[in-house]
Structure formats: structure tokens, C-alpha cells
VEXDREN-2710 file (C-alpha; in Angstrom, 1 decimal):
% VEXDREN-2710
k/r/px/py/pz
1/UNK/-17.9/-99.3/83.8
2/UNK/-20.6/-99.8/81.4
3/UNK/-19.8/-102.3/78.5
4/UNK/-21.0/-101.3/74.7
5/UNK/-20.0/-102.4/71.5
6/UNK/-19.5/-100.8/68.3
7/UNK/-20.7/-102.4/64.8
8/UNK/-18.2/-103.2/62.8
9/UNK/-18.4/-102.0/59.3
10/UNK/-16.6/-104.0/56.7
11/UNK/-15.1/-102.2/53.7
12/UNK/-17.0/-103.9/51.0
13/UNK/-19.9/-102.6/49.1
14/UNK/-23.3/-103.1/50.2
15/UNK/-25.4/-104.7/47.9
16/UNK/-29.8/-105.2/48.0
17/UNK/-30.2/-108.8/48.0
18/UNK/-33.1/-107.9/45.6
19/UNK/-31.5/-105.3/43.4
20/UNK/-28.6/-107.5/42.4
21/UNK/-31.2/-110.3/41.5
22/UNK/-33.3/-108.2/39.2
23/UNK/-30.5/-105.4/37.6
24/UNK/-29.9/-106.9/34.1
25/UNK/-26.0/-106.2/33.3
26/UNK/-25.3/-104.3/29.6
27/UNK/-22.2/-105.0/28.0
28/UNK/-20.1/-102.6/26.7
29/UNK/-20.4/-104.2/22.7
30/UNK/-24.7/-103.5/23.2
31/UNK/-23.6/-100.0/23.9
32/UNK/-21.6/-99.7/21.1
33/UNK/-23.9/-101.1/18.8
34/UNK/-26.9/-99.4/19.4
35/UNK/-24.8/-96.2/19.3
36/UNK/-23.8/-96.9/15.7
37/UNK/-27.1/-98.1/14.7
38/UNK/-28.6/-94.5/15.7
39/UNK/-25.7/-92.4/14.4
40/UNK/-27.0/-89.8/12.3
41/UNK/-23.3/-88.9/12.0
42/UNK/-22.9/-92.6/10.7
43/UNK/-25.7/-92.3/8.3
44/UNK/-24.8/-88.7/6.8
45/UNK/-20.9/-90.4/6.3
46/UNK/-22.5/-93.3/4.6
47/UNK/-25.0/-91.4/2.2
48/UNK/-21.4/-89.4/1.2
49/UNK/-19.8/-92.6/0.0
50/UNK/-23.3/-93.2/-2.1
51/UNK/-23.0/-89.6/-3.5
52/UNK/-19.1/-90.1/-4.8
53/UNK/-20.0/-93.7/-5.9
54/UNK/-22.9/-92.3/-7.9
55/UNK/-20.3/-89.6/-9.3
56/UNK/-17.3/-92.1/-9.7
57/UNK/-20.3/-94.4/-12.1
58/UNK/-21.5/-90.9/-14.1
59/UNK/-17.5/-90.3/-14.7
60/UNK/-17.4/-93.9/-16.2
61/UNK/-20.3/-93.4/-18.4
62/UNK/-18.8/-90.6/-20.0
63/UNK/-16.9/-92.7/-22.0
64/UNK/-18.9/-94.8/-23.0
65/UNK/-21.2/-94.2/-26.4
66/UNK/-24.6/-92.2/-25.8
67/UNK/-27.5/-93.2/-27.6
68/UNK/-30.5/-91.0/-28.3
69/UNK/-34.1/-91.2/-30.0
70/UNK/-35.7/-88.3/-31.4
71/UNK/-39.1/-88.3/-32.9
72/UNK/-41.4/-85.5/-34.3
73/UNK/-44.8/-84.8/-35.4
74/UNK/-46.0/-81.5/-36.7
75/UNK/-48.8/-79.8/-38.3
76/UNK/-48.6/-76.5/-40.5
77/UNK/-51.4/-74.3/-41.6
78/UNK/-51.1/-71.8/-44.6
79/UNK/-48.5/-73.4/-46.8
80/UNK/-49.0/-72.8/-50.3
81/UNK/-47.3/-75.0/-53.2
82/UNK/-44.0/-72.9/-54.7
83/UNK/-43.2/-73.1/-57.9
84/UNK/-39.2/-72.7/-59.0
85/UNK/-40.1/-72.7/-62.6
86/UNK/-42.2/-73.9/-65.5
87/UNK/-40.9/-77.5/-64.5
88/UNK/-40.0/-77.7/-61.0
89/UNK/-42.6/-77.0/-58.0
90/UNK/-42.6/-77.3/-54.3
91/UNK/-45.5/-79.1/-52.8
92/UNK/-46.8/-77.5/-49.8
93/UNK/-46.8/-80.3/-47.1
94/UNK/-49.0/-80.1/-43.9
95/UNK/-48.4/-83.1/-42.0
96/UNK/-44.2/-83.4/-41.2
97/UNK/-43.0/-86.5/-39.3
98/UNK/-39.7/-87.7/-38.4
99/UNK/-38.0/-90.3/-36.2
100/UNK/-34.2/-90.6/-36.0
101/UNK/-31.5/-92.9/-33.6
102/UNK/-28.1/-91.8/-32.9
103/UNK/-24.7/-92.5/-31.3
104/UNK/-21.9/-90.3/-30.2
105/UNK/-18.5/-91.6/-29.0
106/UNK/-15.7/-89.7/-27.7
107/UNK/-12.7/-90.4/-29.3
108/UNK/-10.1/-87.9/-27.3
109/UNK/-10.8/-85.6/-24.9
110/UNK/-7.8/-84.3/-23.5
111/UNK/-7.8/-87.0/-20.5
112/UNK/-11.0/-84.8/-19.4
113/UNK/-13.0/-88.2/-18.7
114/UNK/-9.8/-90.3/-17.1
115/UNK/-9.3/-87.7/-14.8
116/UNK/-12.7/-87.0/-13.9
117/UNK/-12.6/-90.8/-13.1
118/UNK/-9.9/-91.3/-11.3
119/UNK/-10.8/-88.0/-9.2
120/UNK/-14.3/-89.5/-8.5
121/UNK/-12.7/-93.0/-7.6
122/UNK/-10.2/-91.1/-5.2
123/UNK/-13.1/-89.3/-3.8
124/UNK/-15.2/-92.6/-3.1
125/UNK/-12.3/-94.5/-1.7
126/UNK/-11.7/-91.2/0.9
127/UNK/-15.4/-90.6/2.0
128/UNK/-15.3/-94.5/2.9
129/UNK/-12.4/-94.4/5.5
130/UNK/-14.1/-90.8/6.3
131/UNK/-16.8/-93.3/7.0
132/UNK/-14.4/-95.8/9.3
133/UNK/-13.1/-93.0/10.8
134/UNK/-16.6/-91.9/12.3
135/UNK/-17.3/-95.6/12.9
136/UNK/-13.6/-95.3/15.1
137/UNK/-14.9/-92.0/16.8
138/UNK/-18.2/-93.1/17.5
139/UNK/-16.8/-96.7/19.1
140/UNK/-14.3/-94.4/21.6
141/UNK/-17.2/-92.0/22.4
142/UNK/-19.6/-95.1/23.5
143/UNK/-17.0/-96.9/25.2
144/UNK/-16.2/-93.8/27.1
145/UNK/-19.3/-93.1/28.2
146/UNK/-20.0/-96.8/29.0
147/UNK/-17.2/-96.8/31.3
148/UNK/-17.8/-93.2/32.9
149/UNK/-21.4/-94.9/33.7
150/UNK/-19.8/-97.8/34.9
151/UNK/-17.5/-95.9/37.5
152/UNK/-20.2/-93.7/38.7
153/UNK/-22.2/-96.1/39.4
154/UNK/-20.1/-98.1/41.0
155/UNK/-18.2/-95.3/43.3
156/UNK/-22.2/-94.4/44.2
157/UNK/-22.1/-98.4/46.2
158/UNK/-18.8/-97.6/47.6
159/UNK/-20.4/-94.6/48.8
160/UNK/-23.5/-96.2/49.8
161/UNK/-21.1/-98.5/52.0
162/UNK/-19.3/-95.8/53.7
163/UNK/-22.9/-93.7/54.1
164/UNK/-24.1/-97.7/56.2
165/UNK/-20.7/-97.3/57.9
166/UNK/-20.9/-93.9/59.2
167/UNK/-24.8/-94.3/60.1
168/UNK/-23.7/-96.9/62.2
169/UNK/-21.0/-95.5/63.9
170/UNK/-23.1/-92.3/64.8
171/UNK/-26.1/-94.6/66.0
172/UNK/-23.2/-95.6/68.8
173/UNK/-21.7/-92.6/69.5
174/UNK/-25.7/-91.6/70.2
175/UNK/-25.6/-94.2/72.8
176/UNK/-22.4/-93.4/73.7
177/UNK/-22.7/-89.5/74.1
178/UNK/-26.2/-90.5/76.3
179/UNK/-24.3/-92.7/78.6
180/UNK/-21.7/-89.9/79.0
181/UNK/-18.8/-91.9/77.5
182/UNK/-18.2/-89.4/74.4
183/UNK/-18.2/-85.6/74.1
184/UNK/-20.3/-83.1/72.6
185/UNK/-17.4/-82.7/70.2
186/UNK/-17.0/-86.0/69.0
187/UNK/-20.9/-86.3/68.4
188/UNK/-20.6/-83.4/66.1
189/UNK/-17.7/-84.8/64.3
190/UNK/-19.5/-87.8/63.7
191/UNK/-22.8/-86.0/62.8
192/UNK/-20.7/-83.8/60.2
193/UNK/-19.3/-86.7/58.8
194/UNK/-22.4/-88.2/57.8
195/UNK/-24.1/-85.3/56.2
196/UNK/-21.3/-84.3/54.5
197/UNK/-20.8/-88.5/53.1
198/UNK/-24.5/-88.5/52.6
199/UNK/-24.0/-85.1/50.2
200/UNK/-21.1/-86.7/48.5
201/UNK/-23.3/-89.6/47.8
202/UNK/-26.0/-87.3/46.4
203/UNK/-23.4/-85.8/43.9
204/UNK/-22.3/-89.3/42.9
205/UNK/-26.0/-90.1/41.9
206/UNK/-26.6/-87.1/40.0
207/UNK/-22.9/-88.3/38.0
208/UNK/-24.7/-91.5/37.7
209/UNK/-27.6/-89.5/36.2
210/UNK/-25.7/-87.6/34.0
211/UNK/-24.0/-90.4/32.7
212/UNK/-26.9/-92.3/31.8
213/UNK/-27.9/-89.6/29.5
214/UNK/-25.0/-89.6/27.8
215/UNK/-25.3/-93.1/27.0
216/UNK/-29.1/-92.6/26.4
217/UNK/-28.0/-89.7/23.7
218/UNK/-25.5/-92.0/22.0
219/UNK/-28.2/-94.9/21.6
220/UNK/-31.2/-92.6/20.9
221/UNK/-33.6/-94.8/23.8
222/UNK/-34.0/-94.7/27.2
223/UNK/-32.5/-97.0/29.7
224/UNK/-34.3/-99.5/31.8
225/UNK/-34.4/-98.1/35.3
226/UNK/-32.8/-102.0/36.7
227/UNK/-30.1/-102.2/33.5
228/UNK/-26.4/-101.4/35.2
229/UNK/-23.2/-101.5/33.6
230/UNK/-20.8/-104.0/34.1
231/UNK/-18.1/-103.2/36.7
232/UNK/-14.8/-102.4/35.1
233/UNK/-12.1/-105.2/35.5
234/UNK/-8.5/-104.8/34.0
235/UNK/-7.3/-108.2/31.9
236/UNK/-4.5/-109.6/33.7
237/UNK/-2.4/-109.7/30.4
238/UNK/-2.4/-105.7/30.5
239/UNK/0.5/-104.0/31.5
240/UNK/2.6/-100.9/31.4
241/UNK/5.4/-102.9/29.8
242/UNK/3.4/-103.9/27.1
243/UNK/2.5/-100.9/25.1
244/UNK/5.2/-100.5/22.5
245/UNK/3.7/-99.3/19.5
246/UNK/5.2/-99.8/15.4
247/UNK/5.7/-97.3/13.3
248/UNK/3.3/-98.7/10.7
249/UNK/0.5/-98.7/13.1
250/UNK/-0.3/-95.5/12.7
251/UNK/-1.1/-96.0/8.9
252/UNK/-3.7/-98.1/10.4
253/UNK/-6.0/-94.8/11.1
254/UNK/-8.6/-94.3/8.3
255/UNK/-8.3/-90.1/8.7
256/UNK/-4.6/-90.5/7.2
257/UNK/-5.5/-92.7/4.7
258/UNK/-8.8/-90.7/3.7
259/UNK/-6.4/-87.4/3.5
260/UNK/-3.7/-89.4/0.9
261/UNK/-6.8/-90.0/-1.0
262/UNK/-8.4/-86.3/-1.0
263/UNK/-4.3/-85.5/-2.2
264/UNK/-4.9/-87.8/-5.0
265/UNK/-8.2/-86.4/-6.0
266/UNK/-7.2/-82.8/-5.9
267/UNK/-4.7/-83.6/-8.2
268/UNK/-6.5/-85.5/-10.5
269/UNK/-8.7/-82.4/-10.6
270/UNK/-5.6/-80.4/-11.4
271/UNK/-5.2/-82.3/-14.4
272/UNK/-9.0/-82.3/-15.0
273/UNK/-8.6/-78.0/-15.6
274/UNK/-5.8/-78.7/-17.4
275/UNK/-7.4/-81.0/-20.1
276/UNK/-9.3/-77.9/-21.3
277/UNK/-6.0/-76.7/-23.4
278/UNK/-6.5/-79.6/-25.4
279/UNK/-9.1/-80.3/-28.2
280/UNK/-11.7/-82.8/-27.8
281/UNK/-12.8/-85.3/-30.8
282/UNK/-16.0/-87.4/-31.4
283/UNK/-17.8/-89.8/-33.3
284/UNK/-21.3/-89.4/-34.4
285/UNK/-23.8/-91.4/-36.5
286/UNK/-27.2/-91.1/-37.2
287/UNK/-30.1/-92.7/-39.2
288/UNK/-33.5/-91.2/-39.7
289/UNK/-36.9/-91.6/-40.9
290/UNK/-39.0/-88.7/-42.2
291/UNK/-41.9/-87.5/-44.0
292/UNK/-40.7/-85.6/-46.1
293/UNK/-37.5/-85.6/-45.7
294/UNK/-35.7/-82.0/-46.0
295/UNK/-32.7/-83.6/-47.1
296/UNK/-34.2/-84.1/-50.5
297/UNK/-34.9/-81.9/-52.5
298/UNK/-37.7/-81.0/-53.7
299/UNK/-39.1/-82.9/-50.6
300/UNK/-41.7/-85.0/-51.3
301/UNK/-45.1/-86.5/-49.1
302/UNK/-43.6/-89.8/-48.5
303/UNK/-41.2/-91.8/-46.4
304/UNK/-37.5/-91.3/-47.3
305/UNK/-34.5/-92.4/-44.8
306/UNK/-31.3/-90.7/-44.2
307/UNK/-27.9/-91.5/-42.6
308/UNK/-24.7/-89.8/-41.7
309/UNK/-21.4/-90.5/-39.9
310/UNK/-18.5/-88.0/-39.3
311/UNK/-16.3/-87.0/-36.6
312/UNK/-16.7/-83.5/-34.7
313/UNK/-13.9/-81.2/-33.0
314/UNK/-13.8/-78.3/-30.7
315/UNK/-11.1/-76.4/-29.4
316/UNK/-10.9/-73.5/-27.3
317/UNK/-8.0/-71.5/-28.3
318/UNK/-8.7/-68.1/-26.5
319/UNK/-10.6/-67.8/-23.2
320/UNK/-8.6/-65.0/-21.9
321/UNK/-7.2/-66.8/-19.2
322/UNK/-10.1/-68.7/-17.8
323/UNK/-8.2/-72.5/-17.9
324/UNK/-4.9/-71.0/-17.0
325/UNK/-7.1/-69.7/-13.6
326/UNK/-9.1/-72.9/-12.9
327/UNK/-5.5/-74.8/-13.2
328/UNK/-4.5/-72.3/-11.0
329/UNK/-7.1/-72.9/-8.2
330/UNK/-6.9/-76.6/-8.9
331/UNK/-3.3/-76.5/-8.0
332/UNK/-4.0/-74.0/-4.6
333/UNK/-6.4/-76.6/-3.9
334/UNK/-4.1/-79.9/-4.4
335/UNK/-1.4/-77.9/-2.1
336/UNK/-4.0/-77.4/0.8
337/UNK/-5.0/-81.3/0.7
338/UNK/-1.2/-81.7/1.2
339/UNK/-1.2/-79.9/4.2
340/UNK/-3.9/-80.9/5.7
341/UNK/-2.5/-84.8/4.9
342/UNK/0.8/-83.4/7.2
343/UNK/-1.4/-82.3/9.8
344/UNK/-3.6/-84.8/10.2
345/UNK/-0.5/-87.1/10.4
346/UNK/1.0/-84.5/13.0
347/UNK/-1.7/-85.4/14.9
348/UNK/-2.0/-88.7/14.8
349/UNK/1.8/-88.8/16.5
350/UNK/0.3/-86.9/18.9
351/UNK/-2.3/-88.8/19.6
352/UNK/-0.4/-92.0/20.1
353/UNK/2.3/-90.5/22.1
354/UNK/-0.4/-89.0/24.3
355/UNK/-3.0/-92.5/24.9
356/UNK/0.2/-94.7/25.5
357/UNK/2.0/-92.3/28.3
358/UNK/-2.2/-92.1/29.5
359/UNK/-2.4/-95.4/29.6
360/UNK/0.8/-96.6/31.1
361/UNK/0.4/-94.0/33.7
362/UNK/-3.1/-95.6/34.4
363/UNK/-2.6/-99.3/34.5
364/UNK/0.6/-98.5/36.8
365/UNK/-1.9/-96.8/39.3
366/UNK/-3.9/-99.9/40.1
367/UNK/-1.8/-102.1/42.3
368/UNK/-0.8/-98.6/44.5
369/UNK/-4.9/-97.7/44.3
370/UNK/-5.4/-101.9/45.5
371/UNK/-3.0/-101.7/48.1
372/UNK/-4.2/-98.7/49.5
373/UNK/-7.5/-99.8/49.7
374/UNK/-6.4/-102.6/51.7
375/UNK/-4.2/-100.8/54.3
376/UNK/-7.1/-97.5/54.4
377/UNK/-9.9/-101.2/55.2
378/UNK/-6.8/-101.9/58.0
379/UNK/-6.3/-98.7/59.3
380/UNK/-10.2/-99.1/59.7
381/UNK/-10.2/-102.2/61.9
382/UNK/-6.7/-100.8/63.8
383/UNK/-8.5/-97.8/64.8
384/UNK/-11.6/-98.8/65.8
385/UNK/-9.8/-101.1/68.1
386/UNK/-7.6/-98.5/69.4
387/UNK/-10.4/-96.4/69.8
388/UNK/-12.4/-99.1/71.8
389/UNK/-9.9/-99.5/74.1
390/UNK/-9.4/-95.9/74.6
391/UNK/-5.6/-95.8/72.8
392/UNK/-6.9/-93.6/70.0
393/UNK/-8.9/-90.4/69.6
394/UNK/-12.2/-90.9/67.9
395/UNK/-11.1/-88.2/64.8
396/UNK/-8.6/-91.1/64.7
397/UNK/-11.8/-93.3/63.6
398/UNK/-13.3/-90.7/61.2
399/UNK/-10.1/-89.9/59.1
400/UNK/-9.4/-93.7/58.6
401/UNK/-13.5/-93.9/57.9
402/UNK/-12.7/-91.2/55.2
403/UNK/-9.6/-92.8/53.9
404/UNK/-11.1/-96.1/53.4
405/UNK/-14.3/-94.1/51.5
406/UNK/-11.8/-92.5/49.4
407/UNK/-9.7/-95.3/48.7
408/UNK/-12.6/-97.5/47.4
409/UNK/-13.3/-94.7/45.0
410/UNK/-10.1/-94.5/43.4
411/UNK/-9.7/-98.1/43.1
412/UNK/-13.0/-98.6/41.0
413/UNK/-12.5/-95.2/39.2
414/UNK/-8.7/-96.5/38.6
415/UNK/-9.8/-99.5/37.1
416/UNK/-12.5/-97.5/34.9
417/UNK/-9.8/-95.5/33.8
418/UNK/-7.8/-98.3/32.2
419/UNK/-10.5/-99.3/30.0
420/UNK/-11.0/-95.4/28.8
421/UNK/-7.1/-95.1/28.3
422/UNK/-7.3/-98.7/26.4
423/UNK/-9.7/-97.8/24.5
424/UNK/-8.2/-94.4/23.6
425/UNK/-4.9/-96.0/22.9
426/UNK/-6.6/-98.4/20.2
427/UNK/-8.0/-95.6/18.8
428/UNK/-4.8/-93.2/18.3
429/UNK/-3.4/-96.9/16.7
430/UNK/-6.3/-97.2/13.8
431/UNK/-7.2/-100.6/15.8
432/UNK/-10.5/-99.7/17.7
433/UNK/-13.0/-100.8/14.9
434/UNK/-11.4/-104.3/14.1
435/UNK/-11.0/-104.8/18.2
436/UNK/-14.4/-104.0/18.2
437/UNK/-15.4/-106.4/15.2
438/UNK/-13.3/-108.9/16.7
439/UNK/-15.0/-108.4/19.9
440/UNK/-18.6/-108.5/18.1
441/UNK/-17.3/-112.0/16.2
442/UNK/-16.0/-113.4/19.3
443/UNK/-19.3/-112.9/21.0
444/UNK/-21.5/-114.9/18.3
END
């Protein structure tokens, strides 16, 4: 009897010499900053916190004193001199100037200007953890799709392993099925295997594709065509034991706090409609310079000054209604932000509850997924030498060359998966934008 030998395939990934020299490795943290450097989401949340600081400062300079200047120059044609009597006559004057300076105060305005304050304030204060809160969505949607890119591209080397594997083990059932040691069967087997490991390999490249455009989206720039992601690895110091989460880390999330502030603000705008069943009171003073000056009488061509101060008051006392409905809305309104407030914090339990089981249900799959890739590398080796020796069948050889293919993938997708569920996790808890500053800190 003829003696042949068949390659042994090893269950580690295959890896160009020349590729792994000139692939440059991205972080996760470059991913995540380029992605909030191109945010238009980020930007448009920023220019809101502008908008309700530049209402919050016109609120403020309400009550403060206004100061204005008025001046006027004016020429009149076909005036004729009046006369009131034998004694007193009324010089027609062409040329009229004046220039006056005044201040208003207000004095009391039926909490109109504290409430539009503190409503503006309230406002501010909300569209900045609005802001955090994008900052917190954007960091989870980078870090996800980081970590999607890195197991896709990773499962696409396992893959590209098994394709080597199979290849080699159809080159020696060629041989084999020439020398008449194999069937026609087993040839086929062998030859269906490989197309249908090459196709699988084909799908994971076009997940690697897609992938890389999310990331490209998120970063608004194209990726180098040797830049990789790094391959996912699990701290040591993770476990499913060590997930137990406060109570008070929920108030951590900047959407809860941002909805207690819109509460506040709609109420202060409740008190806002309100203010307009009171009177409001001012002080004004003026001085002014005019030729002539219409306050005397008869006026004369020449320079004369006058001055005044008093106080002014309005009061509305019949609108038919109108305040009684703006109060009305306002107070609608207030109730709505107070149950959006106890949905958003609905939510947020739900969240939490959801990323920890996700998360202990991941990081408890990765010593089963590392074991199993161990025994399915095993079953490899067992069967080939069974098979050699003519104590196995050679399906025997495919199903463990499938197992092994299959267990690789779920070991490196496992693994991917405990970063995502981490990452969730931290951001169900209010904590992913100081982990991520932390991060950014610890890397300078």
C-alpha cells in the first residue's frame, strides 16, 4: 500500500507576513473622536445651548435700566408768524432741532422678568445635558460600530484559516481519489465544503465592508485601505459577578436630568402667563435739548433744555380671558414635561436592567466559547488521525473542520460582544462620557 500524508492544518489564523507589518492598528478612542468632531448632531446640540444662553442673557437685561438717544433735525416750508393778540405773537420757525437722553427702569413687573429668567436659565442648563446626552449616544454608536468592524474583520481571518485548511485537505483527497484511495463521494464532500467556506468567507468580507462604512459615516472620511481595528480582548477584571449597579447611578444620565430641568422651565413659564394679572411699574427720566423747544411757550429760535422724571403704570384689567388661557396652556404644558420626565426615567430602568442581564449573559459565554474552541482544534487533530489510519469516516474530518471554523467565529465574535454589552451598560448607567474622558486623559 501506497504511503501519503495529509497536511495538517492548525487552528490558528493565518496571517500575511507583509500585511501584518504594514496594517496600522486604530484604536477605539480615534474612532470616537473623530466621530464627535464631525457630528452635525453634536454641533446643532451645541448651537441650542448658544441660543438659550443668548435668551437666558436678553432675560437678565430686562431688568436692568435701558438707555436711549434720540436726536432730530427738520426743515418746514410755509410757516407764517401767528399772532394771539396785539401783544403776543408766534414766530414761525423753519429750522427745528432736538437731541434728548433717557432711562427707563422697571420697578415691578409682576415677577414677569424673574420668571422669564429663571425659565431661560432652566432652558440653558437642559439643552446642555441635551448636549451630554448626544455626546453619550454618539460615544455608544462609535464604539459599536468600532467593535462590529473589529469582529468582522477578525471572523474574515478565522475564515481565511479554515478556507487554507479546507484547500489543503481537498488538494489530498485529489491525490487521494487519483490513487483510488477515496471515493467519488468523499471528493464531493470535500469539494462542497470548500465552495460553500469560500462563500461564507465572501459574506464575511462584504460585513467587513459594510462595517467600514459605518465607521466611515460616523467620522465623515474614508479609511485607509491597510488601517484594521484592534482585535477585541476582554479585561481580566471583568466579570459577571461584578455588575451590581446603585440606585443613584441612574441619576447619572444627562436625558433625566435635562427632563427635571425642561419641568422646571415649563413651570417657570406657568408663572411667566400668570404675571400678566398683575400691573407693571416704571421709572423714566429724560433730559433734552431743542430748538425751540415746544415745551415753552411761545417757543422761541434758540436753545432751551428740558427734563422730566415720573413713574408709569399699566394694567390690564379685561382681556376677556386671554391670560386666564395662556396660564392655562402654560400649565398643560408643565404637566406634559412631567410626564415625559417619568418616562424618560421608565426607560432608563429599562435600559439598565436590559445592558446588565446583556452583559452578564455575554462575559459568561466566553470561557464555554474558549473551551470549545479548544476541544472543536482537538476534535480536528483526533480525527484526522483516526481518519489516517482508517478508524474514522472522512465526513468525520469535515464536520470537526466545520466545528473548529465555527468555533473560532464565536470566540472572536464573543469577545466583540463583551465590549458592545460594556459599552452599552456604561451608557444605560450615565458613565460612558466620563469612561471615555477618562480613557482620552489616560492616554495623554
Amino acid at each position: 500500500m501506497k504511503f501519503y500524508s495529509l497536511t495538517l492544518w492548525v487552528g490558528l489564523p493565518l496571517i500575511n507576513p507583509c500585511f501584518a507589518q504594514q496594517a496600522s492598528v486604530i484604536p477605539p478612542d480615534q474612532i470616537v473622536s473623530q466621530t464627535l468632531d464631525h457630528s452635525y448632531q453634536l454641533k446643532v446640540s451645541d448651537q441650542e445651548v448658544r441660543a438659550y444662553s443668548a435668551k437666558h442673557t436678553q432675560a437678565r437685561a430686562q431688568a436692568l435700566p435701558t438707555l436711549d438717544v434720540r436726536g432730530q433735525a427738520a426743515r418746514y416750508q410755509g410757516l407764517e408768524d401767528s399772532s394771539l393778540g396785539p401783544q403776543l405773537t408766534i414766530p414761525a420757525i423753519e429750522n427745528r432741532f432736538s437731541a434728548s437722553i433717557g432711562v427707563i427702569q422697571p420697578l415691578f413687573t409682576g415677577g414677569r422678568i424673574n420668571s422669564q429668567k429663571s425659565g431661560a436659565l432652566y432652558q440653558q442648563s437642559a439643552a446642555e445635558d441635551n448636549l451630554q446626552a448626544t455626546k453619550s449616544d454618539l460615544i455608544l454608536s462609535a464604539r459599536t460600530a468600532y467593535w462590529n468592524w473589529s469582529k468582522a474583520h477578525y471572523v474574515v481571518q478565522s475564515i481565511e484559516a479554515a478556507v487554507k485548511r479546507t484547500e489543503a485537505h481537498a488538494v489530498d483527497l485529489r491525490n487521494q481519489h487519483k490513487a483510488g484511495l477515496v471515493t467519488d463521494n468523499e471528493l464531493l464532500a470535500t469539494e462542497v465544503q470548500l465552495d460553500q467556506t469560500r462563500l461564507f468567507l465572501e459574506e464575511a468580507k462584504n460585513r467587513v465592508a459594510l462595517t467600514r462604512a459605518r465607521i466611515e459615516f460616523l467620522i465623515g472620511n474614508r479609511l485607509g485601505e491597510n488601517e484594521v481595528p484592534e482585535k477585541a480582548v476582554v479585561p481580566t477584571g471583568w466579570s459577571a459577578s461584578a455588575t451590581n449597579i446603585e440606585a443613584g447611578a441612574i441619576a447619572h444620565r444627562p436625558e433625566k436630568s435635562a427632563r427635571t430641568l425642561d419641568v422646571k422651565a415649563a413651570e417657570a413659564q406657568v408663572r411667566l402667563s400668570k404675571s400678566d394679572f398683575y400691573p407693571q411699574l416704571s421709572l423714566m427720566a429724560r433730559y433734552e435739548q431743542a430748538n425751540p423747544n415746544l415745551f415753552d411757550f411761545p417757543p422761541t429760535d434758540e436753545w432751551k433744555y428740558d427734563a422730566f422724571a415720573g413713574v408709569t403704570l399699566s394694567w390690564n384689567l379685561l382681556d376677556w380671558g386671554l391670560t386666564r388661557a395662556k396660564a392655562a396652556e402654560a400649565s398643560a404644558r408643565a404637566e406634559q414635561a412631567r410626564l415625559r420626565l417619568s418616562q424618560v426615567e421608565d426607560q432608563i430602568n429599562l435600559e439598565v436592567q436590559e445592558a446588565r442581564i446583556n452583559f452578564q449573559d455575554t462575559i459568561s459565554r466566553i470561557a464555554v466559547a474558549e473551551r470549545a474552541e479548544k476541544s472543536a482544534q482537538r476534535n480536528v487533530e483526533a480525527a484526522t488521525d483516526l481518519w489516517r489510519n482508517g478508524l474514522a469516516r472522512h465526513s468525520d474530518v469535515l464536520d470537526a473542520l466545520a466545528r473548529q471554523t465555527d468555533a473560532q467565529y464565536q470566540l472572536n465574535a464573543v469577545k466583540a460582544d463583551v465590549l458592545l454589552a460594556r459599552a452599552a451598560l456604561d451608557h444605560a448607567m450615565g458613565q460612558l462620557v466620563s469612561t471615555n474622558a477618562n480613557q482620552h486623559a489616560e492616554s495623554r
